[in-house]
N, C-alpha and C positions, 0 to 999 in steps of 0.2 A: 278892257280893250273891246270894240266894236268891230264885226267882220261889215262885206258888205251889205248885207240885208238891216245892220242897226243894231243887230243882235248881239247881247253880250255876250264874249267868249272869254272863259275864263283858262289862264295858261296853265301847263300841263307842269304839276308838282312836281314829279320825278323829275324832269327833264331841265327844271329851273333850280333843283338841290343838287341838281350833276353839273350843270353849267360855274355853280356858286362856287361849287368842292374847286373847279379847275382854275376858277378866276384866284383862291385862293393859294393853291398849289403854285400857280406861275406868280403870283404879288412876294410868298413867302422866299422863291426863289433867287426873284430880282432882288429883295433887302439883303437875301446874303450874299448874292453878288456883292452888294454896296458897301459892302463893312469890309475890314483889313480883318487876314485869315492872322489867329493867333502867332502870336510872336512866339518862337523857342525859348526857352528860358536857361540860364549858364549858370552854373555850380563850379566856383575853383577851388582845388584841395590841394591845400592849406588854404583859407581865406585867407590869409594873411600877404599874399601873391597874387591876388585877382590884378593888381593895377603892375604890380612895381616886381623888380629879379629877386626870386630868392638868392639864399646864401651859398648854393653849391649847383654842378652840372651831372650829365648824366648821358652818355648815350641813347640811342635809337635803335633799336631791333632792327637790323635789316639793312641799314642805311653806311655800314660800311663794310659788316660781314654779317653772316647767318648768326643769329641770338636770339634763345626766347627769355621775354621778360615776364615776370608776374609782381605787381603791383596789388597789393593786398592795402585795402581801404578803412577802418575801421567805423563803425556804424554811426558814432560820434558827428565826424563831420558830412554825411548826406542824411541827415533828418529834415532836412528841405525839399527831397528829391522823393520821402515815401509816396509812394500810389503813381508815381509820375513813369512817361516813360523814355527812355533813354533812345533818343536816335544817334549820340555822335557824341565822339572824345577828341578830345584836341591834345595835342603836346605842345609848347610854346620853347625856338630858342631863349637860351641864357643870355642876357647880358655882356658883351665882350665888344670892344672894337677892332672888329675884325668882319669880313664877309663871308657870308657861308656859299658853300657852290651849293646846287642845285642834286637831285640824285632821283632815280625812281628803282623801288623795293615791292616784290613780292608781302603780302600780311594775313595772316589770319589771326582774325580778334574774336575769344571767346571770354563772356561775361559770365559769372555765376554768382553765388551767394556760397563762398565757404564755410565748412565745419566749423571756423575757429576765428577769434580775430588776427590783427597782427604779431601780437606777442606770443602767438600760438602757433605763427607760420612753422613749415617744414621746409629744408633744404629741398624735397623730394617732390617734384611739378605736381604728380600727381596727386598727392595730399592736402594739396589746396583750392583744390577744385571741387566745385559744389554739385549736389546732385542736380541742380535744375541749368546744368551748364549747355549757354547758347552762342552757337556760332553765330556772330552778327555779324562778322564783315570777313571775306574771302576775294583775296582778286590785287589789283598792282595802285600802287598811289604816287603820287608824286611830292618829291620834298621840295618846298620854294628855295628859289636861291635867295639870299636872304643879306640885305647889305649891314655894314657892320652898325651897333648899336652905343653913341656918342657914350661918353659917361661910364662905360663898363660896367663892373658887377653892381649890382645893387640897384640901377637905371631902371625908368619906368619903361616896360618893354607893352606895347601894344598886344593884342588878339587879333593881329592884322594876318590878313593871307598871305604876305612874304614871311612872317614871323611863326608860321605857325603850321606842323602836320596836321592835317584835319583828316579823321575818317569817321566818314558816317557810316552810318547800320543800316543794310539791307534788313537784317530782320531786326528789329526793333527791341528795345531787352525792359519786361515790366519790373521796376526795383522796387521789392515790398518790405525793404526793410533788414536791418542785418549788417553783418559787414560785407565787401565788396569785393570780387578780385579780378583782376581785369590783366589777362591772360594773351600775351601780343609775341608772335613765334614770324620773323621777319628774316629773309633774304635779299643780298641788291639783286637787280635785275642786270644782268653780263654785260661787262663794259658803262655803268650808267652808277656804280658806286660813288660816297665821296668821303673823302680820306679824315674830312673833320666839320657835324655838325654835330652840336651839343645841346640838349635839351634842357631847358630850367630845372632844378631839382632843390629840393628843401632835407638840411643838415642839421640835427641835433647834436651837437659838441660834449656827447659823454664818453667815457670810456672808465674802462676800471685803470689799476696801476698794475706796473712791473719794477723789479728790482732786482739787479743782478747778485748773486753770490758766490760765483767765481767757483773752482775745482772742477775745472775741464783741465781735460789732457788729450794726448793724440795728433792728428795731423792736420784737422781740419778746424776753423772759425779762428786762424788769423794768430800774432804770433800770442794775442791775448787769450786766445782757446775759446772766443766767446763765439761755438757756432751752431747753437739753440735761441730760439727766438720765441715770445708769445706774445699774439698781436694785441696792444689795450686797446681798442677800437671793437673786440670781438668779443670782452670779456664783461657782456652784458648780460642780465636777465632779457629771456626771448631769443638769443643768440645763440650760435656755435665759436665757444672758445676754438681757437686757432693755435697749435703748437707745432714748430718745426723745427730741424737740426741738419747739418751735414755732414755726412760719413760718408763711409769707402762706397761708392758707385755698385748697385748691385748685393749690397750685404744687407744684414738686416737691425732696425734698431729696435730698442725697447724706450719706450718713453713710461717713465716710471712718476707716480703721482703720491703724495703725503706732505706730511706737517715739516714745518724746517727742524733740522738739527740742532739742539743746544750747541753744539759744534761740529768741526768735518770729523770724517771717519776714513784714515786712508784705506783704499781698495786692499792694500798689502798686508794691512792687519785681519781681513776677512779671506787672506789664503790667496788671493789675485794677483800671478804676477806682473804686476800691474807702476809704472813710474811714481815717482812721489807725489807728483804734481796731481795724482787722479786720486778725488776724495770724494765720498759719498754724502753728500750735503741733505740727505733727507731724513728724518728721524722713524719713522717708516714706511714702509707703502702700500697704497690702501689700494694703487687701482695702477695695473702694468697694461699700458697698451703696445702692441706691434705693428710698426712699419718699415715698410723698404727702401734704402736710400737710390732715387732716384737720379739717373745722370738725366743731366738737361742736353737737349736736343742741340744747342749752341756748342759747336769744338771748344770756342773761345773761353767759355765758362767751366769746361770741365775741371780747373784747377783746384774749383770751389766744391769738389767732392759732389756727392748725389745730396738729392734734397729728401727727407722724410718727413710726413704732417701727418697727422691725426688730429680728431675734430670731436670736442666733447659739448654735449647740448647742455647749456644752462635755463634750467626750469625759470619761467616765471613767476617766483613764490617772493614773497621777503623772507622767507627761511633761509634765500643762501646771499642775502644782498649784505656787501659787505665781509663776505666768507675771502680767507685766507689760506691757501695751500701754495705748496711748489712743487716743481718740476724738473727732472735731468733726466737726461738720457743714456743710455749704455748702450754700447759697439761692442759685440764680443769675439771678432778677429781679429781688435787692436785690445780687448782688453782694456778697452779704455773710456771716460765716465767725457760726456759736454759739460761747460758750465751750468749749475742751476741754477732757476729763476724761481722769485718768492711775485706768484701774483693776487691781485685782489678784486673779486666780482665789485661790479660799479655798486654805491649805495642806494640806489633805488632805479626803477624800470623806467625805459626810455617813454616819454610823454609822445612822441608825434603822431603816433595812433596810425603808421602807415609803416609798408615795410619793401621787399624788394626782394626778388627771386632774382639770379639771371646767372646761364651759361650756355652751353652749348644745345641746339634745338634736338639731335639726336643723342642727346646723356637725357639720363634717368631724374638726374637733381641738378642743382648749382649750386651759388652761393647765395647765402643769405645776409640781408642790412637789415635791422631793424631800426638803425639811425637813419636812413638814408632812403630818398623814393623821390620819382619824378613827381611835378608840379602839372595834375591835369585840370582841364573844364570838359565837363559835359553838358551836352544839350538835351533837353527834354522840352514832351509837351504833355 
């Protein structure tokens, strides 16, 4: 470059390496301008549900009364999702024809990485929560009102915004791996509840068995005495067996646990003045639990005597898969025996690698499913 005397002037380095740096700074800015910002990427659990309705439904925290739910994930199905990170979970209605009304709910959604898998959950909220547990979303969302879906159960139901709760994450949750528990404690917002939206859910159809063997006596479970019950839907490995019975309102029962009798034993021959009809069907008892029979809050219902349940955890092992015991109960102000039941732990553990907390947001625990869990997607980037 020539000034005006002719004289060669040579430009000033620093100042044409700072000009270069800038021209390069704004060129690198405009290209990412130009490009499409990464897409989210969706994980549905179960794949098997990405497109089409699972096999069963499930409530919404929050969206008809106060519930928290915890949905415990097994590590199995988000190995696509390691190192990635989670902005947002979706719930998708079920299948049905029928239209859902609309609703708007209070949520707090916490993520964490639990101690344990599914077949290890605990009825007790706090026992499933991880130590790196992150509040991601706090604050009110809205349910689509949601028109009904041709075809009913089994129908391909979209990831469309009428079909579907979406809450994203304020704080954003890094998942490195593990299993998952995704921790949802919901209330409606006053006046703004709706009396029936059902959310996709996926059912595994195992259960153990039950068999009745008769020698109840007393006042209660009908004129066949049969008013002990054990749930086979509960008598899983991973599970809480379920045992209940009805007695006098207010008294107390014993639920008594052993191997069946080679035959009955009447109560009258052990000293008991006790009817014929009441006969001890267990050959002995290895494990006596106590409860109180409960009257139900319905007038209508008091006929049917109080309710008593007690809730025995069955370990995940194959040591008891396929295990055989029974159960009766004894009332000791009637002196008198429920029918017993002969039941049998399921032959092997439930496969869906997902499982399900849910009751009330101020109790300590709830109930546990290990058959049974909502159908989510989440988004990551």
């Amino acid at each position: 470059m020539r000034d005006a005397t002719n004289r060669i002037r040579f430009p000033d380095r620093e100042g044409a390496e700072q000009t270069m740096n800038q021209v390069s700074i704004l060129a690198a800015a405009a290209l990412a301008a130009a490009l499409p910002a990464q897409a989210p990427q969706h994980l549905v659990v179960p794949a098997a549900a990405a497109s089409s309705d699972a096999n069963s439904f499930e409530w919404l925290a929050g969206a008809s009364a106060p519930l928290r739910q915890q949905n415990l994930v097994a590590a199995s199905h988000l190995t696509a999702m390691v190192g990635r990170t989670l902005t947002a979970v979706e719930f998708r209605r079920t299948a049905a024809d029928e239209a859902y009304g609309g609703a708007s709910m209070t949520l707090q959604v916490t993520l964490s990485t639990p101690p344990h898998g599914p077949l290890e959950a605990r009825k007790d909220y706090a026992a499933n929560v991880g130590s790196n547990a992150t509040l991601v979303f706090q604050g009110t969302v809205a349910l689509p009102a949601s028109p009904a879906v041709p075809g009913g159960p089994g129908a391909a139901v979209a990831w469309a915004a009428n079909n579907v709760l979406r809450i994203p994450f304020t704080t954003p949750f890094v998942y490195q791996g593990g299993p998952l528990c995704i921790d949802v404690v919901g209330a409606p917002v006053t006046g703004q509840a709706t009396a029936w939206w059902m959310a996709d859910a996926v059912f595994e159809p195992i259960a153990g068995s039950v068999a009745d063997l008769g020698g109840g006596c007393g006042a209660y479970g009908g004129p066949q005495r049969r008013g002990s019950h054990v749930s086979a839907r509960s008598l899983l490995p991973g599970a809480y067996a379920q045992f209940e019975a009805y007695g006098p309102p207010g008294s107390l029962g014993l639920c008594a646990l052993g191997p069946r009798a080679p035959q009955p034993i009447p109560l009258a021959l052990l000293g008991f003045p006790a009817a014929a009809s009441c006969e001890l069907m267990l050959g002995s008892i290895d494990m006596l639990l106590a409860a109180p029979f409960v009257p139900d809050a319905d007038p209508g219902l008091l006929h049917r005597g109080g309710l008593a349940s007690v809730e025995l955890r069955v370990p995940n092992s194959p040591a008891v898969f396929g295990v055989t015991l029974a159960t009766q109960w004894f009332e000791w102000t009637q002196q008198a025996t429920s029918n017993a039941l002969e039941w049998t732990i399921a032959g092997a553990a439930p496969t869906l690698g997902m499982a399900l907390v849910e009751g009330h947001p101020q109790e300590p625990a709830g109930v546990l499913t290990v058959h049974l869990a909502h159908v989510l997607r989440f988004e990551s980037q």
